[in-house]
C-alpha positions in Angstrom: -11.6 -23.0 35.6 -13.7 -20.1 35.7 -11.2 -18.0 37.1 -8.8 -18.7 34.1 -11.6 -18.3 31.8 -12.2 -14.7 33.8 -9.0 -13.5 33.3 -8.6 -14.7 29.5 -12.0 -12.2 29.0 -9.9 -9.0 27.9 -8.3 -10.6 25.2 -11.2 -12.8 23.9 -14.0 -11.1 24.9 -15.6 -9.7 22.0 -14.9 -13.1 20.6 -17.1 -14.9 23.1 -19.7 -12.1 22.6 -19.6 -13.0 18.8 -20.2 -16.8 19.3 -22.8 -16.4 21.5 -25.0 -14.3 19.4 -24.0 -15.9 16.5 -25.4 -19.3 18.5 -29.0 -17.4 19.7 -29.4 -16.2 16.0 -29.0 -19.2 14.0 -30.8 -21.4 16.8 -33.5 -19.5 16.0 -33.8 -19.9 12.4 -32.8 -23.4 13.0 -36.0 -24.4 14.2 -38.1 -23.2 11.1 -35.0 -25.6 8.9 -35.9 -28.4 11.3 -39.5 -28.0 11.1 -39.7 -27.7 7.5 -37.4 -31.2 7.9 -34.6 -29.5 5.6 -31.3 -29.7 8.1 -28.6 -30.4 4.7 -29.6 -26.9 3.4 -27.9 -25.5 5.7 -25.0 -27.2 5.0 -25.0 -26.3 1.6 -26.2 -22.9 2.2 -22.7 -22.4 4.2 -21.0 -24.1 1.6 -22.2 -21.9 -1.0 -21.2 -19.0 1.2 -17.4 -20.3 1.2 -17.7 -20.5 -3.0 -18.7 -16.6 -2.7 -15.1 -15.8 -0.1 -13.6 -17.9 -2.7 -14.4 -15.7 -5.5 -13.6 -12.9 -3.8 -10.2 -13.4 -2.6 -9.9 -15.0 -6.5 -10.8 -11.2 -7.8 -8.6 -9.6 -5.3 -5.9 -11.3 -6.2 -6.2 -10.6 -9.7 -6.1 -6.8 -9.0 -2.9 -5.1 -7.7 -3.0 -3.9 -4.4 -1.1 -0.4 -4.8 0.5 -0.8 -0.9 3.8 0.9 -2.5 1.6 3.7 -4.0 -1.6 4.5 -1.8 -2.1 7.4 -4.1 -2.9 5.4 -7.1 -5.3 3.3 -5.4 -9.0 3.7 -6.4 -12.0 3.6 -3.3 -13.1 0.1 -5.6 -9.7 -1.4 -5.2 -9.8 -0.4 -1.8 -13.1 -2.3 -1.1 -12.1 -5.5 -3.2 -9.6 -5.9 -1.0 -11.3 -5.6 2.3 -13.2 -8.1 4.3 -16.5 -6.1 3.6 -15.9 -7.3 0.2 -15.4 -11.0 0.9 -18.3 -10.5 3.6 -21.0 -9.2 0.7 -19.8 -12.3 -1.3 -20.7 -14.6 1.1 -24.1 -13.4 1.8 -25.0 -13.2 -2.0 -24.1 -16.1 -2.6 -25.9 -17.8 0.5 -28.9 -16.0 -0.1 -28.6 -17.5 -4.2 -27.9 -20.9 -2.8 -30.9 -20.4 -0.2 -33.2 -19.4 -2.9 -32.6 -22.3 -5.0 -32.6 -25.0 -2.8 -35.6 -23.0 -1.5 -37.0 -24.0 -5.3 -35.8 -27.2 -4.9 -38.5 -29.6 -6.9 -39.8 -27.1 -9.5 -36.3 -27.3 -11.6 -36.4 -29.6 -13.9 -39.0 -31.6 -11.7 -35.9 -32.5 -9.6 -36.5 -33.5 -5.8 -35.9 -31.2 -3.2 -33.1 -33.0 -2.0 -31.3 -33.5 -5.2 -30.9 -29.5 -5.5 -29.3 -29.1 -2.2 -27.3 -31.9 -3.0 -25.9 -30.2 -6.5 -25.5 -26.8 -4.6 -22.8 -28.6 -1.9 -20.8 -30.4 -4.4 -20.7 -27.8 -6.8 -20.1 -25.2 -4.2 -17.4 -27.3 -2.2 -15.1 -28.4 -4.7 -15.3 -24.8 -6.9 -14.4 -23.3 -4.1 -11.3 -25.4 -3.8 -10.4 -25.3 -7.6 -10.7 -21.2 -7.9 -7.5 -21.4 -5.4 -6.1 -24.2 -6.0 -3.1 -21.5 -7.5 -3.5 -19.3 -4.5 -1.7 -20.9 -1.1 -3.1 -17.9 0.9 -6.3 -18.4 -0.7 -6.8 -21.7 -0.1 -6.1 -21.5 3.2 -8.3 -18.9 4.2 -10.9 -21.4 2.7 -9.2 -24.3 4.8 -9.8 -21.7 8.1 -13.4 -21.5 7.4 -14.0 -25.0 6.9 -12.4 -25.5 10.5 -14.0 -22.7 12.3 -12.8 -20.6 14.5 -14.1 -17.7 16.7 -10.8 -15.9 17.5 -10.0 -12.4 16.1 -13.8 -10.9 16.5 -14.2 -7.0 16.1 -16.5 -4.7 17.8 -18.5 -4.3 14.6 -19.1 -7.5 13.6 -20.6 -8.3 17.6 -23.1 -5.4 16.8 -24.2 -6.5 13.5 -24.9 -9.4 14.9 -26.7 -8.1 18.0 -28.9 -6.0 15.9 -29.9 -9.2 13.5 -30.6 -11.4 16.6 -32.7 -8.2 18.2 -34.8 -7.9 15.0 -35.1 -11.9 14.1 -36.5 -12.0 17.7 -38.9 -9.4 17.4 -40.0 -10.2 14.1 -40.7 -13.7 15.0 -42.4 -12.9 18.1 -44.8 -11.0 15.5 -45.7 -13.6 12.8 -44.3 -16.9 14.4 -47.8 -18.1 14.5 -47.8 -17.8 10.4 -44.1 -18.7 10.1 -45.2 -22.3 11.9 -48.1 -22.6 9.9 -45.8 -22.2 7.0 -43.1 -24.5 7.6 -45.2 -27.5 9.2 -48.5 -27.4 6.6 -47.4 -25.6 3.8 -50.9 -26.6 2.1 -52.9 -25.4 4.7 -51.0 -22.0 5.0 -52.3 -21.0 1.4 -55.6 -22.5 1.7 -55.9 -19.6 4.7 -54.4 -16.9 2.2 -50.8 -17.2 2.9 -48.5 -16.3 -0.2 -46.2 -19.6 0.1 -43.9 -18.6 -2.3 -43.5 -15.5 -0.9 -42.8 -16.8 2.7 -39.9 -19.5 0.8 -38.2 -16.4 -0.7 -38.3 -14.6 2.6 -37.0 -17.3 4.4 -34.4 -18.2 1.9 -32.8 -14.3 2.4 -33.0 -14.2 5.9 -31.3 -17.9 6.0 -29.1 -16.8 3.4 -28.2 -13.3 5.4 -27.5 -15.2 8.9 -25.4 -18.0 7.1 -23.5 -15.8 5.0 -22.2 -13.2 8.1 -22.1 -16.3 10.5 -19.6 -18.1 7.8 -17.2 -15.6 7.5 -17.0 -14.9 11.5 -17.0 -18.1 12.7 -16.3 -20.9 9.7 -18.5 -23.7 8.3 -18.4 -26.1 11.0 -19.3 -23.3 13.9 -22.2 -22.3 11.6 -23.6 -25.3 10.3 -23.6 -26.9 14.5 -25.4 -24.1 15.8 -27.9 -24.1 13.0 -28.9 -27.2 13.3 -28.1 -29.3 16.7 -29.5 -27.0 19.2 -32.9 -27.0 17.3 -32.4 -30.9 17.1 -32.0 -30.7 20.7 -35.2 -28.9 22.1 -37.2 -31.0 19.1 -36.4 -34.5 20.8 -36.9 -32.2 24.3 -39.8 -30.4 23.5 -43.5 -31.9 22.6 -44.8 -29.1 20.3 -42.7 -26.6 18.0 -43.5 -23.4 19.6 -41.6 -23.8 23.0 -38.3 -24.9 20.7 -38.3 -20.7 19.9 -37.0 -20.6 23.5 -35.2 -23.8 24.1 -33.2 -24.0 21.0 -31.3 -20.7 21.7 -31.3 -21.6 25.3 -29.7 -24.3 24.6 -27.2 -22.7 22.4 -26.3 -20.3 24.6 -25.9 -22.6 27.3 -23.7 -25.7 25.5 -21.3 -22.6 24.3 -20.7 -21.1 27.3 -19.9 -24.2 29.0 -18.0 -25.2 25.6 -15.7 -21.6 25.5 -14.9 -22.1 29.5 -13.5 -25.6 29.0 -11.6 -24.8 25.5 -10.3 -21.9 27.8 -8.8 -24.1 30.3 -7.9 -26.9 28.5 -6.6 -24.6 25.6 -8.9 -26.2 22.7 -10.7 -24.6 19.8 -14.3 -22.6 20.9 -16.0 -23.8 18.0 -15.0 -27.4 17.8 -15.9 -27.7 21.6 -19.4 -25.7 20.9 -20.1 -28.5 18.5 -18.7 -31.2 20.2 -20.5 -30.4 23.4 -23.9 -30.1 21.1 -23.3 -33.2 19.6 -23.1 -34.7 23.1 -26.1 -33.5 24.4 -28.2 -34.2 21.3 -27.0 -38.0 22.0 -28.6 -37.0 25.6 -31.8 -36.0 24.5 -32.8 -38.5 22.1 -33.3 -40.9 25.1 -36.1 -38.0 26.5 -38.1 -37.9 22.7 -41.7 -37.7 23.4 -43.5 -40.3 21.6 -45.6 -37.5 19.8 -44.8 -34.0 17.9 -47.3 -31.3 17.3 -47.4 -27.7 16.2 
């Protein structure tokens, strides 16, 4: 099995490199969304991020591509058309959709809840009626809601290394405040903390991680590693601070085993990732402690 999975490595390499630190970076941040007891943002979050790919294939396809006359074609319609393009819509609108849901309560005196529940419907079934018209459209949206790891490049691996690399070192800076801020929200500003500054930088960096992640590796990919490893070391772990480690050691784990058995049993990575995570969450609710702490 691992031989197989060995020999497939040329071919699906940077792939496998892309899964697993897309899994160590949204680990990560999925133990502040746990902590904070807010797991359906990031499902809305990523569906948001699937309205802003929607929107941009929409505008592309309303502009001509000038393939039959490359000398007519402008450096904007050459961005419109390229991934970068669909990429930047993604993340503003999952950085839009994080800060909203991050202001979820203080519109319209609606609950937190409610907000991220407006954001995922609205967001899911635009993003299915801007291309409705559009068969290609609609089924790049169809691929995203599936997932799928296959067909990573060399740049999008080092974007993503360089955003785990920096969410690690910033958190090993402040994650004393950050856990102050997402377990007793109160008593970080009766210590000085600016709250609402903390929510809007939270929201972007959510927002930022979601929005790459969806458009690598899909909805279902993204929204599983956000949320089940961090899930996992919480019903594991007695106290939030050791979850920094063993929420992305757990990711990193579950997809490695996940990618060698999709390999030999020719299955989807990402589907397997989640599956296996789902699994082991099922595991580790028999091991909860009885208590929780900070």
């Amino acid at each position: 099995m691992i031989e197989k999975f060995l020999e497939h490595w040329q071919l699906f390499g940077y792939s496998y490199y892309e899964g697993w630190l897309i899994g160590l970076l949204l680990s990560l941040i999925g133990v502040i969304v746990v902590a904070r007891d807010q797991i359906f943002i990031g499902a809305a979050v990523s569906q948001a991020s699937a309205l802003g790919i929607a929107l941009a294939l929409c505008i592309a396809s309303m502009l001509p591509t000038h393939a039959d006359h490359p000398a007519t074609q402008t450096h904007t319609d050459s961005w419109i058309h390229s991934d970068t393009f669909q990429a930047t819509m993604a993340v503003a609108f999952s950085i839009a959709a994080a800060l909203v849901t991050a202001r979820g309560g203080r519109v319209r005196r609606e609950s937190h809840e409610a907000i991220t529940g407006w954001v995922f419907l609205g967001s899911a079934s635009l993003s299915v009626l801007i291309l409705s018209h559009s068969p290609h459209g609609l089924e790049e949206i169809h691929r995203i809601h599936s997932s799928s790891l296959l067909g990573a490049a060399p740049m999008e691996v080092a974007v993503f290394a360089l955003l785990t690399a920096v969410s690690i070192a910033v958190l090993m800076v402040v994650h004393r405040r950050l856990l102050l801020f997402a377990l007793d929200p109160s008593m970080a500003a009766a210590v000085g903390m600016k709250v609402n500054r903390w929510s809007i930088v939270f929201a972007i960096w959510l927002g930022l991680a979601v929005g790459l992640s969806i458009r690598a590796s899909g909805m279902l990919y993204t929204f599983g590693t956000l949320v089940l490893p961090a899930l996992i070391a919480k019903n594991i772990c007695r106290e939030v601070r050791p979850m920094f480690l063993v929420a992305p050691a757990v990711a990193l784990g579950a997809s490695s085993f996940a990618f060698v058995l999709a390999n030999y049993f020719d299955f989807p990575n990402a589907q397997m990732t989640v599956a296996v995570l789902a699994v082991l969450l099922v595991l580790a609710w028999s091991t909860r402690p009885n208590s929780f702490h900070s």
